[in-house]
Backbone as a ProteinNet text record, in pm:
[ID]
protein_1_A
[PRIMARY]
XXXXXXXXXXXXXXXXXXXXXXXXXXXXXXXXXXXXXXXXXXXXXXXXXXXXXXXXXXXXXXXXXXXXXXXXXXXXXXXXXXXXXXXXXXXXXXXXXXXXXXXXXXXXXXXXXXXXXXXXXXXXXXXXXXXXXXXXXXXXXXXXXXXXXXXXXXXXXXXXXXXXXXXXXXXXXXXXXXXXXXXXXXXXXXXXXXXXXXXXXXXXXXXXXXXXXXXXXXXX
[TERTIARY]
-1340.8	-1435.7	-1364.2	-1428.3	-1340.7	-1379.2	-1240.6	-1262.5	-1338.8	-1381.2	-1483.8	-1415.5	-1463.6	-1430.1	-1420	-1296.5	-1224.9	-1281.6	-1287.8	-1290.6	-1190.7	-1158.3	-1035	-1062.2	-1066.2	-1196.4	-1070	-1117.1	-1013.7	-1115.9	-1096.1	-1191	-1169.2	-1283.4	-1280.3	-1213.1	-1232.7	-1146.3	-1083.1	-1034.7	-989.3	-844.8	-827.3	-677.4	-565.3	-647.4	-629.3	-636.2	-739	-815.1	-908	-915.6	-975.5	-1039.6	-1172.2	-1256.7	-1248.7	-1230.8	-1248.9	-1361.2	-1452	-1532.4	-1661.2	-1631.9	-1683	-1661.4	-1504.2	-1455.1	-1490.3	-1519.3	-1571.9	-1712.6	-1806.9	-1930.2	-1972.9	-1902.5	-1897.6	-1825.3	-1755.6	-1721.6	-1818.8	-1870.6	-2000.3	-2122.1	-2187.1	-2226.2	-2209.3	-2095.6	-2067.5	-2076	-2012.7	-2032.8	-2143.7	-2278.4	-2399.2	-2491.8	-2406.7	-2481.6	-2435.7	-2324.2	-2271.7	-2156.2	-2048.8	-1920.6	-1845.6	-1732.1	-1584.9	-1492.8	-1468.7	-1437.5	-1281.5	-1190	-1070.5	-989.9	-1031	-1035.2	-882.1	-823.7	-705.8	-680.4	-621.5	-583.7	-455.5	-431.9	-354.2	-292.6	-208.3	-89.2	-171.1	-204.7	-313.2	-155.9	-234.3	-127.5	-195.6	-123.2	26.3	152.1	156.9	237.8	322.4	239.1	259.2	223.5	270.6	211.6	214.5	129.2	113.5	264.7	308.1	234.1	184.5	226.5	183.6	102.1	-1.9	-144.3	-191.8	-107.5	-166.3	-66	80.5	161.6	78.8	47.6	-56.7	-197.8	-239	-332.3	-302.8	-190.6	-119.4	-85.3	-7.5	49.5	-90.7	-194.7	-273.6	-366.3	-393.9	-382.5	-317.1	-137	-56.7	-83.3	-175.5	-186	-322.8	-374.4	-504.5	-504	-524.6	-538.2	-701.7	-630.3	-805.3	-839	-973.9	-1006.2	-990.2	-1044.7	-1068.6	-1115.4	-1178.1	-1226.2	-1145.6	-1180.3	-1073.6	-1230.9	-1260.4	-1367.6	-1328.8	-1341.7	-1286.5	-1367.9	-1388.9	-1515	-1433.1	-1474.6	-1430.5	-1306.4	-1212.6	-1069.5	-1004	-1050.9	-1033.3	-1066.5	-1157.2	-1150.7	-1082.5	-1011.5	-916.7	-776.1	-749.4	-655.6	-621.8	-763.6	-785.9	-770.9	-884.2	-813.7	-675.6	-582.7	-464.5	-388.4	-398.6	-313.8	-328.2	-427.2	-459.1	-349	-292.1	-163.5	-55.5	-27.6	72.9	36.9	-90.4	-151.1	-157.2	-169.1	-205.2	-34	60.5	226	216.9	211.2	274.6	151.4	62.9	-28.1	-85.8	-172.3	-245.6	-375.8	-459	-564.3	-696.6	-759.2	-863.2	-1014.1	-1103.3	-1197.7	-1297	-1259.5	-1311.6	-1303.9	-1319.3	-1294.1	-1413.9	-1484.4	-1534.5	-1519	-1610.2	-1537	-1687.3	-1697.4	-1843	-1746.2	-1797.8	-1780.1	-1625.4	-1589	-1377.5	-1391.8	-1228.4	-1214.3	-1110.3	-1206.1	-1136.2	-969.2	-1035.4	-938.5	-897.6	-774.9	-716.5	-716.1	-706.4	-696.1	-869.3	-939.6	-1100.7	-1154	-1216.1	-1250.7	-1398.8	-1493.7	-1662.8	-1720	-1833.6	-1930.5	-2053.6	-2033.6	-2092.7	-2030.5	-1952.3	-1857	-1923.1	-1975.3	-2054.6	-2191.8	-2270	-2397.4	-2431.8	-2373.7	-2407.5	-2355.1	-2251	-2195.4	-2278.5	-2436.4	-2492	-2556.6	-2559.7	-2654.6	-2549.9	-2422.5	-2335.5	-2299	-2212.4	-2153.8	-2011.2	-1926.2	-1823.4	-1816	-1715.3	-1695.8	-1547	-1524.5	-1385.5	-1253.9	-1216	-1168	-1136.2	-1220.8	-1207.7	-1112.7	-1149.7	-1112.9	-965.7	-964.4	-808.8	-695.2	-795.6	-688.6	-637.3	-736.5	-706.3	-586.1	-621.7	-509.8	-408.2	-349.6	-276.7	-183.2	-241	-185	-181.3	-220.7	-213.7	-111.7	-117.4	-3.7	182.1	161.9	290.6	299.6	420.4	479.2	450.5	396.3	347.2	195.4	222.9	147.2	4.7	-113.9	-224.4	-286.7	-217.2	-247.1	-161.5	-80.8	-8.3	-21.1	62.6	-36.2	-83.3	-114	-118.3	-322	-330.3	-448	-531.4	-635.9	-658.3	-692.5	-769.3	-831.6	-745.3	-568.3	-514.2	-393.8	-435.2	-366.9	-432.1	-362.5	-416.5	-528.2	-636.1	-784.8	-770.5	-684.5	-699.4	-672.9	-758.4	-730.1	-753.4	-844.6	-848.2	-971.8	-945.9	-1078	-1220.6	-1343.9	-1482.1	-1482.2	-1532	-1559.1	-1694.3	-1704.8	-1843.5	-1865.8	-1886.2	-1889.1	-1975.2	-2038.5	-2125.9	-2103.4	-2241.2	-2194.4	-2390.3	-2344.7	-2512	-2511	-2630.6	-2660.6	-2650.4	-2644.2	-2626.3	-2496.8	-2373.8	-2245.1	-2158.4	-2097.6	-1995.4	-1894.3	-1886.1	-1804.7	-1863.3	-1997.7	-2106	-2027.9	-1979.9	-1940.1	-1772.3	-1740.3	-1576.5	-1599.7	-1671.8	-1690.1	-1739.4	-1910.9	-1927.7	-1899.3	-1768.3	-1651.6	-1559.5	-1547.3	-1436.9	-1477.9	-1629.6	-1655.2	-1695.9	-1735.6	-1744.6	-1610.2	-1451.2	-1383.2	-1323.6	-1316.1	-1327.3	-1402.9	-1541.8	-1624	-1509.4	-1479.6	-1468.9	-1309	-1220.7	-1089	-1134.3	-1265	-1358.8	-1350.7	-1350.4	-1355.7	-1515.5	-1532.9	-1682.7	-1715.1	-1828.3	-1798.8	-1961.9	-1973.5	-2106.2	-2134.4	-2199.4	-2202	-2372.1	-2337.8	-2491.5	-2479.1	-2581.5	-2620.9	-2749.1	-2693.9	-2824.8	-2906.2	-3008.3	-3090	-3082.3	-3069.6	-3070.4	-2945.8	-2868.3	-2763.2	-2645.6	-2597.7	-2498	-2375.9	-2248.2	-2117.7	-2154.2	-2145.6	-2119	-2267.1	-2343.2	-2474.3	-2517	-2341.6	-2340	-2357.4	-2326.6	-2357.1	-2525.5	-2596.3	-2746.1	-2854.8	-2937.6	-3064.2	-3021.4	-2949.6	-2929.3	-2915.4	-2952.4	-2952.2	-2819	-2704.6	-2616.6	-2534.5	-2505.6	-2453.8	-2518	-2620	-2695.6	-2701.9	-2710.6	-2602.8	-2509.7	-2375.4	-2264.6	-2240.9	-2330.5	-2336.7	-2375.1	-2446.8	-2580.4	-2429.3	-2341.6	-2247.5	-2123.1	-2078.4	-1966	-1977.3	-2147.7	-2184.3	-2195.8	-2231.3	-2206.4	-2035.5	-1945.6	-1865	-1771.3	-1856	-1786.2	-1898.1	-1990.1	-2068.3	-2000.7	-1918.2	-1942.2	-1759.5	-1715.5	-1592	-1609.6	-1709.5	-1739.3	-1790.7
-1942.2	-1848.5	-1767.3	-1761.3	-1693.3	-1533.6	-1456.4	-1306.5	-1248.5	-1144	-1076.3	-1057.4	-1013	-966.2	-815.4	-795.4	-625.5	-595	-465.9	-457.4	-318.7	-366.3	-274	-159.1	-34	51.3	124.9	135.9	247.2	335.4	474.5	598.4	565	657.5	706.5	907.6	907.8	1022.4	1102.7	1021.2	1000.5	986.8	927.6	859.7	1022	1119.7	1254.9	1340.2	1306.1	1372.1	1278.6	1383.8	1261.4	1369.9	1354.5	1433.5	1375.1	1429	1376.1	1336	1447.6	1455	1355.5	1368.7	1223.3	1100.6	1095.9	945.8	928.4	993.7	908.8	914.5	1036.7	948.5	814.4	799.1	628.4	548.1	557.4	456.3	451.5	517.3	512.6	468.9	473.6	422.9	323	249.8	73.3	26.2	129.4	39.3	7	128.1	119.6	3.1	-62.3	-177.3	-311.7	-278.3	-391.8	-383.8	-323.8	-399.8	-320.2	-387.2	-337.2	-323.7	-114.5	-64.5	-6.8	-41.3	31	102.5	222.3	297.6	360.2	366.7	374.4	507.3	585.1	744.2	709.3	687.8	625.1	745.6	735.8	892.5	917.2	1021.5	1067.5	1085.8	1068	1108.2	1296.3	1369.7	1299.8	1316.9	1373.1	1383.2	1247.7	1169.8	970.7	909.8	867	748.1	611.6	593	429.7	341.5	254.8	217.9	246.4	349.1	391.7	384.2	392.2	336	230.7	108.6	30	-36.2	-19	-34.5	-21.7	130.4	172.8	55.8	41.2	-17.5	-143.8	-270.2	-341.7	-366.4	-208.2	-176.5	-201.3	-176.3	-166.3	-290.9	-393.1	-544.1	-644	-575.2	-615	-602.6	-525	-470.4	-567.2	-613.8	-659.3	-816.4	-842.7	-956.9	-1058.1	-1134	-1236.9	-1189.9	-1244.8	-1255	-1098.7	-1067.8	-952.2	-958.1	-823	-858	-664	-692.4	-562.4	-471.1	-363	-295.5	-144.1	-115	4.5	49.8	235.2	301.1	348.9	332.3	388.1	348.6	514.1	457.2	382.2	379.1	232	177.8	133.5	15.4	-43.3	29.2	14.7	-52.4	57.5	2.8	-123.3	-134.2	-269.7	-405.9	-405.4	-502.4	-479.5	-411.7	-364.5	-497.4	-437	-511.9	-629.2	-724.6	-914	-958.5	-915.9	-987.5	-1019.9	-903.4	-900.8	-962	-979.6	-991.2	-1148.1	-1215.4	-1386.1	-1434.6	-1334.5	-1412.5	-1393.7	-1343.5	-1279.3	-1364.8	-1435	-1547.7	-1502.3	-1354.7	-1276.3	-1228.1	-1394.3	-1371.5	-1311	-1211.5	-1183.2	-1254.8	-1244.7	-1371.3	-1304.9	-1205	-1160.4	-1021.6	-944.3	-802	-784.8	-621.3	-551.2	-457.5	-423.2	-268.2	-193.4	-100	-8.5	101.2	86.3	157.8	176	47.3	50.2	110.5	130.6	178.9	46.4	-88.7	-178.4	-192.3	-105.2	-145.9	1.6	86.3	186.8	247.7	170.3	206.6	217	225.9	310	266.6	143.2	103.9	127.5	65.8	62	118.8	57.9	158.7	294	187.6	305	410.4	447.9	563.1	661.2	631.7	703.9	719.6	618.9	591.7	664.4	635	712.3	852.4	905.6	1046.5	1126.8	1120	1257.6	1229.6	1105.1	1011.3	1037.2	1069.4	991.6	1206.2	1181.2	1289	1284.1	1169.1	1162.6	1107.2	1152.5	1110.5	1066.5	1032.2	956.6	1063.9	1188.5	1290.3	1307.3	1320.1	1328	1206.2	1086.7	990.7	930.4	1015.4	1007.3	1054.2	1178.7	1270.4	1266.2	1192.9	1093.3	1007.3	873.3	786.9	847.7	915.6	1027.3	1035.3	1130.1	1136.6	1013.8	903.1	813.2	720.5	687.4	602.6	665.8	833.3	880.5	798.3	772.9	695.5	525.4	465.7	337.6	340	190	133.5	111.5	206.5	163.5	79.7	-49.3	-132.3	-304.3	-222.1	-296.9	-352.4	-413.6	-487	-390.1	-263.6	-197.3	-176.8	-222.9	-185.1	-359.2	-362.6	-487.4	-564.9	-522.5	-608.3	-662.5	-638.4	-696.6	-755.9	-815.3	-894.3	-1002.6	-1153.2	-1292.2	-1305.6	-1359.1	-1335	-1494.9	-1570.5	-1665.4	-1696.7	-1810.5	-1794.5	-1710.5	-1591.7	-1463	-1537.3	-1441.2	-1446.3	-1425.3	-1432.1	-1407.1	-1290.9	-1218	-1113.8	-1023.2	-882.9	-876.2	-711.7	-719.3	-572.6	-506.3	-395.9	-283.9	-184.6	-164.5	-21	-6.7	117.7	150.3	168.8	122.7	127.6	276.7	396.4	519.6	561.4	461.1	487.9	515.6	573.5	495.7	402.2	340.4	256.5	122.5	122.4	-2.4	-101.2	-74	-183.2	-218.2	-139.8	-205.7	-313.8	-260.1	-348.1	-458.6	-427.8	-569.9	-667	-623.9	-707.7	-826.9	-662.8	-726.3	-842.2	-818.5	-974.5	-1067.8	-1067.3	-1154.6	-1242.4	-1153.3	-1213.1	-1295.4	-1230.3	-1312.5	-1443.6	-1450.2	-1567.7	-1657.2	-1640.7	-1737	-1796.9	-1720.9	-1742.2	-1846.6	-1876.8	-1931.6	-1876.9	-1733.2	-1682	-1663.2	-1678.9	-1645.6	-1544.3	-1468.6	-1312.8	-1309	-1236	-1161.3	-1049.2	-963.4	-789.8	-778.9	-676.4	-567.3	-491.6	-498.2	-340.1	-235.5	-127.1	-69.4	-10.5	-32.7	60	205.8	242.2	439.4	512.9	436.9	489.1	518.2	687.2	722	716.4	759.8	712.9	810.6	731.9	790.3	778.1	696.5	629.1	601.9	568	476.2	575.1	752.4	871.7	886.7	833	875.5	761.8	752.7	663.6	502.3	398.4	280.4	158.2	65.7	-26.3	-125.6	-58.5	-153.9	-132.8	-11.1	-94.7	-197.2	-255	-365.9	-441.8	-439.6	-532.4	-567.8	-507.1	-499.4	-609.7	-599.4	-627.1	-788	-815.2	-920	-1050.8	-975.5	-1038.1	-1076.3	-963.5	-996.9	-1097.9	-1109	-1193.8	-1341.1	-1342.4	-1472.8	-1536.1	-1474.9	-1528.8	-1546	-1444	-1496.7	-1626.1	-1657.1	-1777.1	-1892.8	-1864.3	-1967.7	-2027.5	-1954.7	-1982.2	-1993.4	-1985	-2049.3	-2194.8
1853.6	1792.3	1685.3	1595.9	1435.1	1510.2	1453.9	1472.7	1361.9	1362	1305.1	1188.8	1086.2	971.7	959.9	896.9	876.2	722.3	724.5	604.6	544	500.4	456.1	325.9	341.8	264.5	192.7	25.9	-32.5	-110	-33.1	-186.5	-293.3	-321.9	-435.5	-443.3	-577.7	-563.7	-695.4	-825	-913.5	-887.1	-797.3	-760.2	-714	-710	-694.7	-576.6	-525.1	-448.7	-333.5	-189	-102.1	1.8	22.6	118	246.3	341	506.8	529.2	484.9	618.9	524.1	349.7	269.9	315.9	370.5	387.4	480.4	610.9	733.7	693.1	624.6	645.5	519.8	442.8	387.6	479.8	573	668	799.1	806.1	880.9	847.5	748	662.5	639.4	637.1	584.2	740.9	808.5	936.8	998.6	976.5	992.1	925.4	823.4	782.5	852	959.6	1016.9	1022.2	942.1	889.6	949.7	1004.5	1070.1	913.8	993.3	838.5	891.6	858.4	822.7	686.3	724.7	596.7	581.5	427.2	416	291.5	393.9	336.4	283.7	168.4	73.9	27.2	-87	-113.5	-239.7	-262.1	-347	-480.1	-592.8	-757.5	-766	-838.7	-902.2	-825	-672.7	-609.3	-600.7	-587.5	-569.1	-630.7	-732.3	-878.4	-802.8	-882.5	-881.1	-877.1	-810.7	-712.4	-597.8	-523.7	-410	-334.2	-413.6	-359.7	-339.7	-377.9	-373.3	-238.6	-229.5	-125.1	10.4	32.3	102.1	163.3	53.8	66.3	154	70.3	119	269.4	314.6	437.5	539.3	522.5	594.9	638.8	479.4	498.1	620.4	616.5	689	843.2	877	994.5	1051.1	962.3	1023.9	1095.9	1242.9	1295.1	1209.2	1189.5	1183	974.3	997	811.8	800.5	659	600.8	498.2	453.6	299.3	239.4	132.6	40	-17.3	21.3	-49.2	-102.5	-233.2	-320.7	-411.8	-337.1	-460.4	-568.2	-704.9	-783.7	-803.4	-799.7	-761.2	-715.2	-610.3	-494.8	-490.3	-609.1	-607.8	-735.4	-852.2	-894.8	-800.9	-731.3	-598.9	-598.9	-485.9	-424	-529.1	-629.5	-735.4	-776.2	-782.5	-839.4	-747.2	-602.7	-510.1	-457.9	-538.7	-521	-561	-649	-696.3	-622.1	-553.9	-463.6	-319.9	-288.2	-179.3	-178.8	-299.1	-347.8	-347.2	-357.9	-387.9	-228	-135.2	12.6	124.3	31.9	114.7	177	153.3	261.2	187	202.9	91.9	166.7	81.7	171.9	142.9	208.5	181.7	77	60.9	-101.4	-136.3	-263.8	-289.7	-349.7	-298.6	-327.3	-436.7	-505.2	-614.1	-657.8	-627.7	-659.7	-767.4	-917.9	-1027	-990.1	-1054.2	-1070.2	-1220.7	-1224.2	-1341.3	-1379	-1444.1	-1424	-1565.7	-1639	-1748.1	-1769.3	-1745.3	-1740.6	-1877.8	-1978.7	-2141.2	-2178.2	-2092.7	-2104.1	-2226.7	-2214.9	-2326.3	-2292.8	-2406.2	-2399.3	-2496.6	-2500.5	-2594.2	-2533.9	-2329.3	-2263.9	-2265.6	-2266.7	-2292.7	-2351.9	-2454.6	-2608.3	-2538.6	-2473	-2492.7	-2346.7	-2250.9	-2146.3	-2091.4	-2184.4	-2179.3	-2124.8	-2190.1	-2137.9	-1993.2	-1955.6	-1890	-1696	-1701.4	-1647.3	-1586.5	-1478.7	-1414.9	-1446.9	-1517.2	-1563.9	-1676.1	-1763.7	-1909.9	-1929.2	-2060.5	-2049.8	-2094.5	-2094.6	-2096.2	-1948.8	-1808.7	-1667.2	-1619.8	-1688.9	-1619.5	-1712.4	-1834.3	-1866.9	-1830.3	-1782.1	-1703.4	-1584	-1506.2	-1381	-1375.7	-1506	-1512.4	-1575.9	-1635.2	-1625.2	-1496.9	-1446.7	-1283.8	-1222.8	-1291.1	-1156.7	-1185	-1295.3	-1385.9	-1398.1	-1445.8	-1506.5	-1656.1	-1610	-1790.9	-1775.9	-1680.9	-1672.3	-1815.5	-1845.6	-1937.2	-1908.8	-1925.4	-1884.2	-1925.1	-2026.8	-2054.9	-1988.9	-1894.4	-1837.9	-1668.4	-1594.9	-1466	-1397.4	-1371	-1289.6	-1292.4	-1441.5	-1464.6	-1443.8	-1332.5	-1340.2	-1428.9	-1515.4	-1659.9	-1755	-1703.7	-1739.5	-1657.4	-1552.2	-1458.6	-1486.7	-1431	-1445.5	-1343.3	-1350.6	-1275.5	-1246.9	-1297.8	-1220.8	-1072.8	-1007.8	-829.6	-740.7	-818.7	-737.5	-609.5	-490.1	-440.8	-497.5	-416.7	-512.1	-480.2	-581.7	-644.9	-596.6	-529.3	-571.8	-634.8	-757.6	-844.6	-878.3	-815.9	-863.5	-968.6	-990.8	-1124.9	-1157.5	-1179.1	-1265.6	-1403.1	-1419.7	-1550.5	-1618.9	-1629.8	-1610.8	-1667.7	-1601.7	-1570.4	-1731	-1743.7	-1849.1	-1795	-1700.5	-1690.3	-1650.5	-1704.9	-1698.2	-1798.6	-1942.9	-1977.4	-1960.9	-1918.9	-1868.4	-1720.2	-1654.9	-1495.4	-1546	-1627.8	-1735	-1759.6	-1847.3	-1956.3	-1858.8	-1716.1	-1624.8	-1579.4	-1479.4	-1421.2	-1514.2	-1643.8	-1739.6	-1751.1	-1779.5	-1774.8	-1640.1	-1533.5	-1398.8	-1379.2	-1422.9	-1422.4	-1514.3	-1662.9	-1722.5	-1669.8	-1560	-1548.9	-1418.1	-1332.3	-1248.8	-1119	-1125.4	-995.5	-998.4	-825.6	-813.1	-815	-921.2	-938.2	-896.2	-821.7	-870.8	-892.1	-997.2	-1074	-1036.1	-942.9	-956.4	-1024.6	-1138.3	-1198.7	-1144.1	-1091	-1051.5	-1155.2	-1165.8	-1255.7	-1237.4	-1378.5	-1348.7	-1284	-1225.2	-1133.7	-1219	-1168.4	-1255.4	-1121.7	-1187.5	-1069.8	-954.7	-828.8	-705.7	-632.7	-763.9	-651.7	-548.8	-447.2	-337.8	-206.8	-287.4	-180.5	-157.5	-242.3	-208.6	-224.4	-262.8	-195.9	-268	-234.7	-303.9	-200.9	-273	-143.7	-119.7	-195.6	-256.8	-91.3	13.1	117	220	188.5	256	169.6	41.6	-64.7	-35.5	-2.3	-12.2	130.8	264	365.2	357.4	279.5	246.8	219.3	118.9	87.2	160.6	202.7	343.3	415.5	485.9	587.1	494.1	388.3	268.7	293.1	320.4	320.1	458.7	531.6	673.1	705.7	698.7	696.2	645.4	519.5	473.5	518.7	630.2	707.7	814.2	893.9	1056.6	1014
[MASK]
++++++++++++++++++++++++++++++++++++++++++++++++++++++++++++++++++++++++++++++++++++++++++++++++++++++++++++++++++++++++++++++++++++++++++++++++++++++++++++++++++++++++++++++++++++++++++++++++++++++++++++++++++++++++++++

């Protein structure tokens, strides 16, 4: 009998900052849609730059008996994509990664940027100042930032973001480029939804659920 599927959970936060009593009720919450959630209180920047977080993240991979899958809000889910790389050399593949509004490309590119500024609860000034702290003197155009790691061989993919967001067209761009490297990607866009959607009325963790069970299915 295959063991259940883990799911290995990284905040959000701006790679800065991390609420308790937020993080257990989104792990309650994911678990309420079904899913075995192990959630990972990672070393918040700028006390702990990158990599740290993603080691973290890693460390906690290491710990898990049976499949798993990798799921990261925001920040974390920067993270979580961050650490496939290392996770695909060390043969500890998970049966797919999650990311609700990553900040997939660290050098903040887009035209949502401009277009959804007024639309959005974060702008690209907040979230520079983030990678900032999260980077130090590392290259945010360099591996740390996923949109520019090799996307080939990755596990399938499954990426949220609202339409709302400014970071609608970087996540975009991202699984666009994932598809064409032939990872199986699939991108929800929510309508209307600005960042941090996933705290109030959306259907994306029974989304998110719909999908998990897609791939533990498709391994029994």
């Amino acid at each position: 009998m295959t063991a259940p599927l883990t799911v290995v959970y990284a905040h959000g936060g701006g790679f800065t900052s991390y609420d308790p009593e937020l993080g257990a009720a989104r792990a309650h919450a994911l678990a309420a849609s079904g899913l075995r959630v192990v959630p990972v209180a990672y070393r918040l920047a700028p006390e702990h730059r990158c990599p740290a977080q993603i080691e973290d993240v890693l460390a906690a991979c290491r710990e898990i008996d049976g499949p798993f899958a990798l799921l990261g809000e925001s920040a974390g889910g920067t993270i979580v994509l961050s650490a496939l790389p290392r996770l695909l050399d060390g043969g500890r593949v998970p049966l797919g990664v999650a990311a609700i509004s990553p900040v997939a490309d660290l050098t903040l590119p887009g035209m949502s940027f401009t277009t959804n500024e007024s639309k959005d609860i974060i702008g690209r000034a907040v979230l520079a100042e983030s990678v900032r702290a999260y980077l130090g003197e590392l290259d945010p155009a360099g591996p740390h930032s996923p949109a520019h790691l090799p996307l080939e061989n990755l596990p399938p993919l499954w990426l949220a973001v609202g339409t709302d967001e400014v970071l609608l067209d970087d996540v975009t761009a991202f699984a666009g480029r994932a598809r064409d490297a032939g990872v199986r990607t699939e991108l929800r866009r929510y309508p209307g939804a600005r960042h941090g959607f996933q705290f109030g009325e959306s259907t994306v963790d029974a989304d998110l659920a719909e999908w998990l069970s897609s791939l533990t299915a498709a391994v029994n």
